[in-house]
Structure formats: C-alpha cells, structure tokens
C-alpha positions in Angstrom: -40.1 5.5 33.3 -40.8 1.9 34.2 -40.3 -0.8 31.3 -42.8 -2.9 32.2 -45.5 -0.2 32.1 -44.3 0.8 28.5 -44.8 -2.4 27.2 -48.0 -3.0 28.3 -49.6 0.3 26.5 -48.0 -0.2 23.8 -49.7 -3.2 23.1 -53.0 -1.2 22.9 -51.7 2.3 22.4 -52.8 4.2 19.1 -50.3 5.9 16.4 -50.4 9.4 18.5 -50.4 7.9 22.4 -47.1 5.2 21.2 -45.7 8.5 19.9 -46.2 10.5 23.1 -45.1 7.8 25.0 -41.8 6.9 23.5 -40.7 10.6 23.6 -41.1 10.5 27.1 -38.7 7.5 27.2 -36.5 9.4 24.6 -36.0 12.6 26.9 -35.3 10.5 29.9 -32.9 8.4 28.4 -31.3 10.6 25.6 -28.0 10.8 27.6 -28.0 6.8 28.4 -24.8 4.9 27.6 -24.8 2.3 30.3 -27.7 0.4 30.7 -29.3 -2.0 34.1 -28.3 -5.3 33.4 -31.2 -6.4 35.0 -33.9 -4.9 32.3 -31.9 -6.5 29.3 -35.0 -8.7 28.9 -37.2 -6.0 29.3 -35.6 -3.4 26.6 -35.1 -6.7 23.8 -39.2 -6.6 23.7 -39.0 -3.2 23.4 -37.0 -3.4 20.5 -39.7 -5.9 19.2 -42.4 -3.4 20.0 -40.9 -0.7 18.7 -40.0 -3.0 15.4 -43.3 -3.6 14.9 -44.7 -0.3 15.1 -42.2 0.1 12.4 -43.6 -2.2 10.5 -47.1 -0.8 10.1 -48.0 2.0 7.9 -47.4 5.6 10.5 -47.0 8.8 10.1 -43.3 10.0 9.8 -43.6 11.9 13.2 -44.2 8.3 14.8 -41.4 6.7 12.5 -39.1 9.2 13.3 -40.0 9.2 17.3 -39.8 5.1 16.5 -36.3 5.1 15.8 -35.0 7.4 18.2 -35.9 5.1 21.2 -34.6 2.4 18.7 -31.2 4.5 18.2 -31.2 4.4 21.9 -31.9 0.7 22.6 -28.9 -0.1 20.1 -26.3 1.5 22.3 -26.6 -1.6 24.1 -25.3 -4.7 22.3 -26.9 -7.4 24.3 -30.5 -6.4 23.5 -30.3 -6.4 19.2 -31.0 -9.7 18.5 -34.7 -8.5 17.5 -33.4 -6.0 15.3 -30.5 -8.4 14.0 -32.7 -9.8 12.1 -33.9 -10.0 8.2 -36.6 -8.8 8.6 -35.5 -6.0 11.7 -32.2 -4.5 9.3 -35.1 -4.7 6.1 -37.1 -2.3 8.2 -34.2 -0.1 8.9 -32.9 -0.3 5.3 -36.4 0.4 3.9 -36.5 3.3 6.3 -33.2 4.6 5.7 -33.9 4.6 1.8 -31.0 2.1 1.3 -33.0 -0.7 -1.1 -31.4 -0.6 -4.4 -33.5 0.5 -7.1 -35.8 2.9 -4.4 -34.6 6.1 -5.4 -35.8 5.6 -9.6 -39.1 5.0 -8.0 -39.1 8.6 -6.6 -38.5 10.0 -9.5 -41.9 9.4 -10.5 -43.0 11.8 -8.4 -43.1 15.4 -9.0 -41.0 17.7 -7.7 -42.8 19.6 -5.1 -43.8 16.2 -4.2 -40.6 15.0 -3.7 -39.4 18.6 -1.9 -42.4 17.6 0.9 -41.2 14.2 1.3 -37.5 15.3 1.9 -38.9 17.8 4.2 -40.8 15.4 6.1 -38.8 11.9 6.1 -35.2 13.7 5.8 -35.0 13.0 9.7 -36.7 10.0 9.6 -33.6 9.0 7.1 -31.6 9.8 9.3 -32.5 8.6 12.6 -33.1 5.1 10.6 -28.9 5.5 9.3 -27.8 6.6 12.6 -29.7 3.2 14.2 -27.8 0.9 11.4 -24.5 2.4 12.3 -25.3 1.7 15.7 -26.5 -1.4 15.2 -23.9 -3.1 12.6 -21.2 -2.2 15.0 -22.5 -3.8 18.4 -23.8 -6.8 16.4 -21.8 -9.4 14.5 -25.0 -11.2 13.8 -26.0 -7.5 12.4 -23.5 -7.6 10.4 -24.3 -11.1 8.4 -27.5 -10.4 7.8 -26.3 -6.9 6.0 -24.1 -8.5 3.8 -27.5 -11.1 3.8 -29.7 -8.7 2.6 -27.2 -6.7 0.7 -27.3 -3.3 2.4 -24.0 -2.6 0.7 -25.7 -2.7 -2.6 -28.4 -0.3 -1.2 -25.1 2.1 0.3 -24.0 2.3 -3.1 -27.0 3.2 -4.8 -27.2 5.9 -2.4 -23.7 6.8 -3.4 -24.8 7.8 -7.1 -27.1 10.9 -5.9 -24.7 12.2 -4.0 -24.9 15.2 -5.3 -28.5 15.9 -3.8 -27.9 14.6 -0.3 -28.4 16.7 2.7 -25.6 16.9 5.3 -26.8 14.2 7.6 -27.8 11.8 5.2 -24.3 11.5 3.0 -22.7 11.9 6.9 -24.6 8.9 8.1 -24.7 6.9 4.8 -20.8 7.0 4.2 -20.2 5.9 8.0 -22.3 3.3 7.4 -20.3 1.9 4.2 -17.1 2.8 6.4 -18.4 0.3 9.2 -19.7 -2.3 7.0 -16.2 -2.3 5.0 -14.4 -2.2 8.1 -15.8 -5.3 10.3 -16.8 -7.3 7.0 -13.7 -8.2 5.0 -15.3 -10.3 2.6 -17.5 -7.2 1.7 -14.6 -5.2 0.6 -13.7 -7.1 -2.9 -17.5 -7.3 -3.6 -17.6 -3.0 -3.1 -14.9 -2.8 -5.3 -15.7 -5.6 -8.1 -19.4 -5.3 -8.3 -20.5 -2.3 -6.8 -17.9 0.1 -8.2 -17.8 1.8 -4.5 -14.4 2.9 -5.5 -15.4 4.8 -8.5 -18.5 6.2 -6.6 -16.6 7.3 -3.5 -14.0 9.1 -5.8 -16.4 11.2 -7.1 -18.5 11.8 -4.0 -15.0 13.2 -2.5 -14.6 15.3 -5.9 -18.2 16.9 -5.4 -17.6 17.3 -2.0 -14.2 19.1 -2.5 -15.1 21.0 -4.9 -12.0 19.8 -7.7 -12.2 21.8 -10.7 -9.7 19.6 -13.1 -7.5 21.7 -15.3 -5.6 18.2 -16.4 -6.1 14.8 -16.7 -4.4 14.2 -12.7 -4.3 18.2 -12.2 -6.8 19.9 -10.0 -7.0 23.9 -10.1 -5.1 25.9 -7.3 -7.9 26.3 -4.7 -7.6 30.1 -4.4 -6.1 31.7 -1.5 -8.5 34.1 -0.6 -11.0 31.8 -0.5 -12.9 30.9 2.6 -11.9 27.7 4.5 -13.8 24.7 3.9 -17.2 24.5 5.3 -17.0 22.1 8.9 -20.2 19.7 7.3 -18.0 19.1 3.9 -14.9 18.4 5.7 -17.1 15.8 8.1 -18.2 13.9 5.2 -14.9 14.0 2.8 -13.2 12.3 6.2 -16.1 9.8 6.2 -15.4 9.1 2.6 -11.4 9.0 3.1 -12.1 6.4 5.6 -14.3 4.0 3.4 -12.1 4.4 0.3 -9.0 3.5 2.7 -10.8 0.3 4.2 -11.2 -0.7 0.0 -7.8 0.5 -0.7 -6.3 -2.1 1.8 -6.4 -5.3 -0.8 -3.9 -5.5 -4.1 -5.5 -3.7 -7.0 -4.3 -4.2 -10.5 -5.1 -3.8 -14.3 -5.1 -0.5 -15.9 -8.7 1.1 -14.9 -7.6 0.3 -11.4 -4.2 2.4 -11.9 -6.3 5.4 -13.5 -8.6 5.5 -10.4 -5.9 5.3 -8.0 -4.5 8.3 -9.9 -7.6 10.5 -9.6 -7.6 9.7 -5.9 -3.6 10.7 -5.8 -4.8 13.7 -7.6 -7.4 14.7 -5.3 -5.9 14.2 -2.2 -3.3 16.5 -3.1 -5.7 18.8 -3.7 -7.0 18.4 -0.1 -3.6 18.5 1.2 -3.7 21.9 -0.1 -6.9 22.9 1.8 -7.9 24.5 5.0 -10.5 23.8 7.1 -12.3 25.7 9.8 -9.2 25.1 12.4 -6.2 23.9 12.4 -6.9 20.4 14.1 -9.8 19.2 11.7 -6.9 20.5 9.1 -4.6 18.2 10.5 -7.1 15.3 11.0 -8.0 15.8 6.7 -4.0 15.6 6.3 -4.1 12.6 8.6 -6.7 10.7 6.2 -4.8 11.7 2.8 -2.0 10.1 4.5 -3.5 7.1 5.5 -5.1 6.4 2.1 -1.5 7.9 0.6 -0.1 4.8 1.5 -2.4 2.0 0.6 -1.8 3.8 -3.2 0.4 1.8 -5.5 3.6 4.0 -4.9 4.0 4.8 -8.7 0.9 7.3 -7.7 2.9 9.6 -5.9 4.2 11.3 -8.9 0.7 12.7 -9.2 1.3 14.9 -6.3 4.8 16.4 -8.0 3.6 16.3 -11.6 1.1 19.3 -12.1 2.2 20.9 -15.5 -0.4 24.2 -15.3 0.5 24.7 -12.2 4.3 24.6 -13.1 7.0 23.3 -10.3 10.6 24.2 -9.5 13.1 24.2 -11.9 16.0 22.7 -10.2 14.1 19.5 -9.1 13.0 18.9 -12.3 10.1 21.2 -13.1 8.1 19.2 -10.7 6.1 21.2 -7.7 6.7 20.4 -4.1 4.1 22.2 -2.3 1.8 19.1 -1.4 5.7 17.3 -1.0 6.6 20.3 2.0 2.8 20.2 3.3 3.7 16.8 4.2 6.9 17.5 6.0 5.0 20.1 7.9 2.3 17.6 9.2 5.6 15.2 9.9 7.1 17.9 11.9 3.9 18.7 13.7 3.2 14.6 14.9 6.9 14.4 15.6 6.1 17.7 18.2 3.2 16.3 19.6 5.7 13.9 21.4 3.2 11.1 21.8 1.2 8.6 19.9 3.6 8.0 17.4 3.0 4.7 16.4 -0.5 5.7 14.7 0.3 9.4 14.5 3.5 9.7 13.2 4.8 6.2 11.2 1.9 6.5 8.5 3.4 9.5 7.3 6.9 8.5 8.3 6.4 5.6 5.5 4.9 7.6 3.1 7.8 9.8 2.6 10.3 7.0 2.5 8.9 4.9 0.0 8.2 8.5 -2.2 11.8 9.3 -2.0 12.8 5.7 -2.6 11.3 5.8 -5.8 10.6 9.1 -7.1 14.0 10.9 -7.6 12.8 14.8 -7.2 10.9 14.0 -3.9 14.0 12.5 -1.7 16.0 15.1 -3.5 13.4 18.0 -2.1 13.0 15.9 1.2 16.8 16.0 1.8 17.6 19.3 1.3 14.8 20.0 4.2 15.7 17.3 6.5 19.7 16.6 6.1 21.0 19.8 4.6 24.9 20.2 4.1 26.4 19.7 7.5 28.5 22.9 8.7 28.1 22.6 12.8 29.7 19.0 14.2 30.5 20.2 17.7 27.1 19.0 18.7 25.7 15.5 18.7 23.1 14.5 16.1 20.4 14.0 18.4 20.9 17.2 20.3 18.9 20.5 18.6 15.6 21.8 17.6 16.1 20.8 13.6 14.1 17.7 11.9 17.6 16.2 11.9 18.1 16.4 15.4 14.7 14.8 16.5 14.6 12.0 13.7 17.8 11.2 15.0 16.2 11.0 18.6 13.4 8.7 17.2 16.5 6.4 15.8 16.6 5.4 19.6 12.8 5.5 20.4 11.5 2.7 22.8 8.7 1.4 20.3 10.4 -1.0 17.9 8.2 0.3 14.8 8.7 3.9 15.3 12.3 3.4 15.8 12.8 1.5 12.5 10.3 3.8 10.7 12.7 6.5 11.4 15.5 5.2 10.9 14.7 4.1 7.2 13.3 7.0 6.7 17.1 8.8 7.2 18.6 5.7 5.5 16.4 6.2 2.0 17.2 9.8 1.9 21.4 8.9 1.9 20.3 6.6 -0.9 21.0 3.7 1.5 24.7 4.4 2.0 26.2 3.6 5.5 28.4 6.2 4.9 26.5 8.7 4.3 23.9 7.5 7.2 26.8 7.4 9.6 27.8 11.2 8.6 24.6 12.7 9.9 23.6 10.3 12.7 26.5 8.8 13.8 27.3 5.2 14.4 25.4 4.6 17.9 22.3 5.6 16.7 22.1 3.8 13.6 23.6 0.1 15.0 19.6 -0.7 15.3 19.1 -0.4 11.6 22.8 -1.2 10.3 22.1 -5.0 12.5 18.3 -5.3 10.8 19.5 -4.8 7.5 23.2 -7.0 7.6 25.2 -3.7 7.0 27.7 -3.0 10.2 30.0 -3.7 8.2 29.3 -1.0 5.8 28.2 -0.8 2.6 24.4 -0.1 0.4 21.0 -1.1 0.4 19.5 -3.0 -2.3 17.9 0.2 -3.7 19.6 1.5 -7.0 19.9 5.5 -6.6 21.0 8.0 -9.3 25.1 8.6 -9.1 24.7 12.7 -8.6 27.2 13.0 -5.2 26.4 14.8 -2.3 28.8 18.0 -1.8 30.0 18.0 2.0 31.3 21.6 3.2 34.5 23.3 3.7 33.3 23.3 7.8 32.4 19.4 7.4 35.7 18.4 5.7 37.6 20.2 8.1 36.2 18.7 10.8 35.6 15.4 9.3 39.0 13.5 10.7 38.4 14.8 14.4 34.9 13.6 14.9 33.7 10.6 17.0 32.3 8.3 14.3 30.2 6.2 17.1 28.9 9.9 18.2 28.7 11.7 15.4 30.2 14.8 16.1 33.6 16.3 17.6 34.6 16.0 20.7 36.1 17.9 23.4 39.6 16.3 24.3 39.0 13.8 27.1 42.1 13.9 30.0 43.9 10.5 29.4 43.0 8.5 32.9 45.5 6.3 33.0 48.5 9.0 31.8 50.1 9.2 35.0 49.7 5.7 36.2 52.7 3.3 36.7 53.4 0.4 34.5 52.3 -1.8 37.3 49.2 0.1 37.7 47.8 0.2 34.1 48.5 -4.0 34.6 46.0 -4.1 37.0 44.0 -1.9 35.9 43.7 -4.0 32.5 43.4 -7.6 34.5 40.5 -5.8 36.3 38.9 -5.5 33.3 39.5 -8.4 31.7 38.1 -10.0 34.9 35.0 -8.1 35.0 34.2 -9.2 30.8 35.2 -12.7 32.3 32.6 -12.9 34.8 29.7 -10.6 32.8 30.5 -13.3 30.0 30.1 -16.6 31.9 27.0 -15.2 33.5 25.4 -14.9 30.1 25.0 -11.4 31.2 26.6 -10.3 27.9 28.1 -12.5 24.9 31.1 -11.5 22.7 29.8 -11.1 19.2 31.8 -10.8 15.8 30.5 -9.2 12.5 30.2 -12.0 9.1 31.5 -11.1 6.2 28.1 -10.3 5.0 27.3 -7.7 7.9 25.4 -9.5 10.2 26.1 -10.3 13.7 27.3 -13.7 15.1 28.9 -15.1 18.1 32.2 -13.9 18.3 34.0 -17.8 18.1 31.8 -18.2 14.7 33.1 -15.2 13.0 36.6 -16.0 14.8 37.0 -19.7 12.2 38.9 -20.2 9.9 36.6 -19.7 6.1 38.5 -22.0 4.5 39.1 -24.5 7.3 36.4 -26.7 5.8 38.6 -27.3 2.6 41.8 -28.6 4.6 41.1 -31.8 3.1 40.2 -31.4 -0.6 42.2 -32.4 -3.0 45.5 -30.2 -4.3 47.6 -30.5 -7.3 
C-alpha cells in the first residue's frame, strides 16, 4: 500500500475510514522486520499522523488499530524521533495506563463499569505496552524522555495491582521495567530507593508463584501431584526474574535490604523446586534463579538449606539439600550441552563455589556428589562420564573464564588445599589455577575451612605411591628407551637435547622459569640468586 497515498487520507479521513485504512496497512505489513530505506521519511510522518490520531478523543477500536501500525513503525529505529518525544511516550504512557496515580481514579467507577472498560481497552493496553517496549529499546532519545517523564514511576504503580492484571498486561508491563532497568543505569538506584520496585517485584513473583509461607524464609513443599506450572505464569515470573536481577546488580546494604534479599532467596528456591510445562522453559526458570542467585549477598544462600518444617538430612546438619542437588542437576545438564558455556554454564559454576566457600553443609553435600572417595586411579581424571571427569576436562577449556570458573570451583570443594586438588585432578590440569593463585609450590588458599579430614580409601592408599602426580593416575610401565643404549650413545643423546633447549631458548621460543618462594613463577636466573646476596655487606659482629 503506497505511503504517500496513506498520508494524504489521513489528513481528511474520519474515525471509521483512518481505522479501515490502517488495518489494511497492518495486514500487509504484520510480518515486516526490514524496512525500504528509501520511505524512512515517509513512515516518520506516519508516526506523526498516527500520533495525532492518538491524541484526539477515538473510540478504542481506532486506538487499538492506532497502535498496531504504531507497534509496527517502531521496529524500525530510524523513524521514532516523532514518538521519542514528551509529548509522543505521554500518549503511549497515557494509553498504556502507566501515569502514576491513574488507577485510584478508576476506582471511582463501578464495577461493571470497570469490567466493560477492561473488556474493551485491555488490548488497547497492550498494544500501547508492546509499542513502548519497542520503542525504548530502538531509541536512546526514547529512553531519556522515559526517565523524563517518569514512566518508571508509572511501571511501578502498575506493579501494586498486580494481582488483577491480565496475562498480557503484567507480561508487557514487567518487560517494559526489565528494559528500562537494563539500558538506563541511573534508573536502577531510583527503582530501588524511591519506588520500592524491589519490594513490589518480590511480591509480584510470590503471587505469581503461588508461595504459601509456612516460615519466616520457608515456603510450603509445592505438592507433587500437582500440575505443572501454567506456561503464562512462568512467562511473567521470568519477566520479573529478569528486572529484579538488573536491580540486584548494585551493592545493597542495611538490614531491610538483607530481609528482602532473604524472601527473594526463599522464593527462588521455591521455584527451583518447580516444574513447568516442559523441560526447557524448566531449565530457562532455573537459569534465572541462578542468575539472580548470584547477585544475592552470599550470606542468603543459607535460605535455600535452612527450612526447619520441611526438615533436612541429619548428617549434614539437619539442613535440606534438595534445591542444593537441583542445582548440581542444572550444572550437569549445561556442562552436557557442550557449548555456550561462558553464559550457560559459569553463572551457576560460581554460585556453587562461593555457597560451598562459605556455607559448611553445602560444599560438604556438593563434594560428596562431585569428588567422592577415590577407588579407581588407573584412569586419568579427565577421562569418564562422572562430574569429576568432565570438570576436570573444563580445567583445560580454551575460554579463559570457563576454565578458571572450573577450576575454583574443584579448588573450593578441597578447601583450597593443593594437595588435595592435586589428588583428584592431577598436577597438569591444575598448573592454570595453581600459577593464578601463587601456589605451585603447594600449599592453601586464603579461605579458613573446618579441620574435619577427608578419609582416602584402602584402593587410593594403595595406589597412592605408584601414580603419576602430573597425570593423576597410575600408569602403565613405560619400556626404558634408552636401556640398551651405550654409554656413548645416551652422551649424545643428552647433548642433543641440551642443544635443542639451547636453540628453543635463544629463539625466545620458550624461557626457563623457576618457582619463588611464594609460589609464583619467575625467570629461571631470578629464582636461581642468592636471597641473602643483598646482605653481603651489612654489618657483622
């Protein structure tokens, strides 16, 4: 439908012929993504147009027609600067229901009153949400006149009736405060401070989840005959997960701060015991509760162990570990996938490392499941379908953050003992972590761990003086190459060698390095000095 010929009737169209002629240009262009370059002027006075149709008094049929060629339009982000304006993002907001203080107004009216109007503006609502969204993300100049006109505010007044939204709306509104959070920093501490978005997302996530609380951080068992959680509940909890993560990412403190953080530990392990409608929008809820996991002050973690009605197990304390082993699972399952690991895998990687480093009953729970008793050395760590064998393949991984991830990860859980490190992953595929950290020369982390000993077994002490500490496991017996060689032959054999490190050497190709006395790597003629040379000429008695 020609652009040209749109604009000029709908400069003298009525309310019904702009409406029938804007659905035509809806159903033509419903599936448009990429736009003609060449109309860009054309479609910014259509925006205009269509603005100002929006700003007259029409029927909700029009509005809603309106801001679906609107919703359209704003898929391309050179043609907003009409709507990137005060008073184009007012219009929206007004439209959308977002200006603080709108919804006491409608409480004047009377019920069935208010049942029509949801009935008849419920998709104009929408379509008016779903054209901000758009909007505030293909627009920077969008997003200043937002936090301008404080559409925030109007978000979070939306937030506190909650409880009566339809699908769509809460879907669309709680994208919208994920977006804004997201691309607007400086919003973030004005959510939190002012707004309370926190507090109101927290309990838009407990309505939405349905928590029944039992204990002060203790949500009820969900039942396990019940059905799995509807697919429009799960949409907008992930919506919400998403915002309250983006407000999570700055330092909290003082003790209202540390109570909320609580609730939100509580009730994410209460979605970690969930289950959705399949098995990957279960694993993209446990993805969230992870993400948001770790922006928690770590002190928050003993919320997930600590459920006293529930009771836990007695020889880790009392504490339960079901939300601890649904983690493990969703570990195993990204380490599986074999790709992505960096956002897939590390998030939850780091989670369980800094739980174990400071909660006592959760490395103890994670160790027995990841680095149980050793019994079979004849094969090398990183060989074998255990969680063992493929952390220790990660120890070795190409991306630099993986590879440390895991490797920390295996470190915590030996209560940062090279030692013990050494015993389950062997020497080469710990060097990376034992250099980072200044301890090839043995020794602990910094990390002060309780002094209960790990017990190896009879098969592991047996073995223990025949395996290959740089390999980590026993070998077969190599034949001894140069066994039947003269004594003139191993000579030059030997000066061959000493001649090929001689020539890698000067070619910088490699470089001779000696370990410090405090673990950390140096050139080898450093580490080589006298220490005390420096004192030859102090004074003596």
């Amino acid at each position: 439908m020609d652009l040209n010929n749109i604009l000029s009737q709908l400069e003298t169209a009525n309310e019904e012929d702009v409406e029938k002629l804007l659905q035509q240009y809806n159903r033509e262009n419903i599936h448009t993504f990429s736009f003609d370059q060449k109309e860009e002027t054309l479609r910014s006075k259509l925006c205009q147009s269509v603005l100002t149709v929006l700003g007259r008094q029409v029927q909700p049929s029009c509005q809603k027609t309106c801001l679906e060629t609107l919703r359209i339009l704003s898929r391309d982000k050179r043609v907003l600067a009409p709507v990137a304006t005060k008073e184009g993002m007012l219009i929206l907001g007004g439209m959308a229901r977002l200006r603080a203080g709108e919804e006491e107004g409608d409480n004047e009216k009377s019920s069935e009153e208010r049942t029509q109007l949801e009935e008849e503006e419920e998709r104009v609502v929408v379509e008016a949400l779903k054209c901000l969204c758009n909007v505030v993300y293909n627009s920077p100049a969008a997003q200043q006149v937002s936090v301008d006109v404080q559409l925030a505010h109007g978000l979070c007044a939306s937030l506190r009736s909650a409880r009566t939204w339809h699908h769509e709306v809460g879907l669309f509104t709680l994208r919208l405060l994920f977006l804004l959070s997201a691309l607007r920093h400086d919003v973030r501490g004005v959510l939190r401070r002012e707004w309370h978005a926190v507090r109101l997302l927290t309990e838009v996530l407990e309505h939405t989840l349905d928590v029944r609380w039992v204990g002060t951080y203790e949500a009820a068992r969900p039942d396990p005959q019940a059905l799995p959680m509807p697919a429009e509940d799960n949409e907008r909890a992930m919506e919400a997960l998403k915002a309250l993560f983006n407000l999570t990412l700055s330092e909290a403190g003082g003790e209202e701060d540390d109570h909320q953080f609580r609730l939100i530990s509580a009730i994410l392990r209460h979605l970690l015991m969930l289950k959705t409608e399949t098995e990957e929008k279960t694993e993209e809820a446990h993805s969230h509760a992870v993400n948001l996991l770790n922006n928690l002050p770590v002190s928050c973690l003993d919320v997930l162990i600590d459920v006293p009605v529930q009771g836990g197990q007695e020889k880790y304390g009392g504490k339960n570990m079901d939300a601890v082993q649904v983690l493990i699972d969703f570990m195993e399952k990204r380490i599986d996938k074999g790709s992505n690991y960096k956002e897939g895998l590390t998030p939850v990687l780091s989670l369980l490392t800094e739980g174990s480093r400071h909660h006592r009953e959760i490395r103890r729970y994670i160790k027995a499941q990841v680095l149980p008793p050793l019994k079979d050395v004849k094969i090398r760590p990183e060989i074998g379908t255990t969680t063992r064998n493929k952390l220790v393949r990660l120890m070795t991984h190409v991306d630099m953050g993986v590879k440390q991830t895991a490797a920390e990860f295996l470190f915590v859980l030996c209560k940062e003992s090279v030692d013990n490190l050494l015993k389950y992953t062997g020497y080469g595929n710990a060097a990376g972590l034992l250099v980072a950290r200044g301890l090839l020369a043995g020794g602990r982390g910094e990390t002060q761990y309780s002094e209960d000993e790990d017990s190896d077994t009879d098969e592991y002490k047996s073995a223990k003086p025949f395996i290959n500490p740089i390999t980590g496991h026993v070998e077969e017996p190599m034949p001894n190459p140069i066994e039947e060689m003269t004594e003139e032959q191993k000579e030059y054999e030997a000066q061959k060698l000493v001649n090929m490190f001689d020539k890698l050497s000067r070619q910088n190709v490699i470089r001779p390095m000696g370990v410090r006395p405090d673990g950390t790597l140096a050139p080898l003629e450093e580490t080589l000095c006298d220490p005390h040379g420096d004192n030859s000429g102090s004074d003596s008695d």
